[in-house]
C-alpha positions as CSV (number, residue, x, y, z in Angstrom):
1,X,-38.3,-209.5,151.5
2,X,-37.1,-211.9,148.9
3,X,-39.2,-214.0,146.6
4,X,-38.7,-216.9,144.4
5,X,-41.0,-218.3,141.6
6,X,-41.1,-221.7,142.0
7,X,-42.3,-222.3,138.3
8,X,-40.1,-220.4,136.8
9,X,-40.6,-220.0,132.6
10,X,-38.2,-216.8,130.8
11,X,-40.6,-215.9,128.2
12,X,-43.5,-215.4,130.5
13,X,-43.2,-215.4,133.5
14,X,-42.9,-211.9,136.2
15,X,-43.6,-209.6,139.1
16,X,-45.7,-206.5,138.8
17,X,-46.1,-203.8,142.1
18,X,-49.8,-203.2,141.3
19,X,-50.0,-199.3,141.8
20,X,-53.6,-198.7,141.1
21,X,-56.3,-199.1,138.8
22,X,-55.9,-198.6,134.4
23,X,-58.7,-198.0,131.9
24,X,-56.7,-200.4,129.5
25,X,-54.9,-203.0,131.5
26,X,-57.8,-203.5,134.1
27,X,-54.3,-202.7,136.4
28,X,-51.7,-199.7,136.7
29,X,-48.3,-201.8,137.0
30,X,-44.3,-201.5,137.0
31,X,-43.1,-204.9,135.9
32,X,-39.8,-205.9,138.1
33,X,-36.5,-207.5,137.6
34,X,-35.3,-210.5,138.9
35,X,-31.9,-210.1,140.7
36,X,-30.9,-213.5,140.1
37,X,-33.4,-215.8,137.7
38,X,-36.8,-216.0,139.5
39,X,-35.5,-214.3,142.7
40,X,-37.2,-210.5,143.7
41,X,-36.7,-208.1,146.4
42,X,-40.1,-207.2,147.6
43,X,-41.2,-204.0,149.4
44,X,-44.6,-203.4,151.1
45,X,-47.0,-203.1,148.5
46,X,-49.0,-205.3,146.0
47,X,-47.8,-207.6,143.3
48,X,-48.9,-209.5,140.5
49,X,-47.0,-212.8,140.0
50,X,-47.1,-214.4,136.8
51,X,-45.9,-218.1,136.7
52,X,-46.2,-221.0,134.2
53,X,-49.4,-221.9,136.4
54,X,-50.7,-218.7,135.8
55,X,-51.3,-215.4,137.5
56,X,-52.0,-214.4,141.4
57,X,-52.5,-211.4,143.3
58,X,-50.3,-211.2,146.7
59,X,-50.3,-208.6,149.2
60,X,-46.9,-208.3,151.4
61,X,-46.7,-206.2,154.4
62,X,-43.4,-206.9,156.5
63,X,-42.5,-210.4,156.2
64,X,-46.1,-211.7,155.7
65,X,-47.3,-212.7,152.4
66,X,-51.6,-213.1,151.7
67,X,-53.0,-213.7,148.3
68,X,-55.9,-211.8,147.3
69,X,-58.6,-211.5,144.7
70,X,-59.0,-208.8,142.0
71,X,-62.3,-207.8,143.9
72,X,-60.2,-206.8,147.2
73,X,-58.0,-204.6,144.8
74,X,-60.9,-203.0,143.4
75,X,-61.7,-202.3,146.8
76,X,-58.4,-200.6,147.9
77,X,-58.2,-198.6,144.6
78,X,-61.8,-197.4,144.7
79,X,-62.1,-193.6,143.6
80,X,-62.4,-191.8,147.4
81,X,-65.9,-190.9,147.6
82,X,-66.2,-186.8,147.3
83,X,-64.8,-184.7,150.2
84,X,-67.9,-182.3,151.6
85,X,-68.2,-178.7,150.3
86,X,-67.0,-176.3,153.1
87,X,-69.3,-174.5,155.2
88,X,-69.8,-170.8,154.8
């Protein structure tokens, strides 16, 4: 899917896929490229978009787009809870 930033600012603006949680960055991220200024090609997956208004979490999944919150991301990356010893 392609994606344009509207506000649009070199220095600082980007696209992150969000691929988990980080001790140090609060979030685990691979900073994309634009193919042409301000224009990204989008998989499935979670990004971080950083504009000149500031920064929003969006979830894509086809060809819908849904901003979320930092807490529904801290949901999804939760640590699995611990799998049940085996029986003997």
């Amino acid at each position: 899917m392609k994606y344009t930033i509207n506000n649009y600012y070199w220095k600082s603006t980007y696209i992150a896929k969000v691929n988990g949680k980080s001790n140090v960055y609060k979030l685990e991220r691979e900073f994309l490229k634009p193919s042409i200024q301000a224009s990204y090609s989008l998989e499935d997956g979670i990004y971080e978009i950083k504009d000149h208004d500031g920064t929003k979490l969006i979830a894509i999944k086809g060809e819908k787009v849904k901003e979320i919150s930092r807490n529904d991301i801290e949901k999804l990356f939760a640590e699995k809870p611990r799998s049940k010893p085996a029986k003997k």
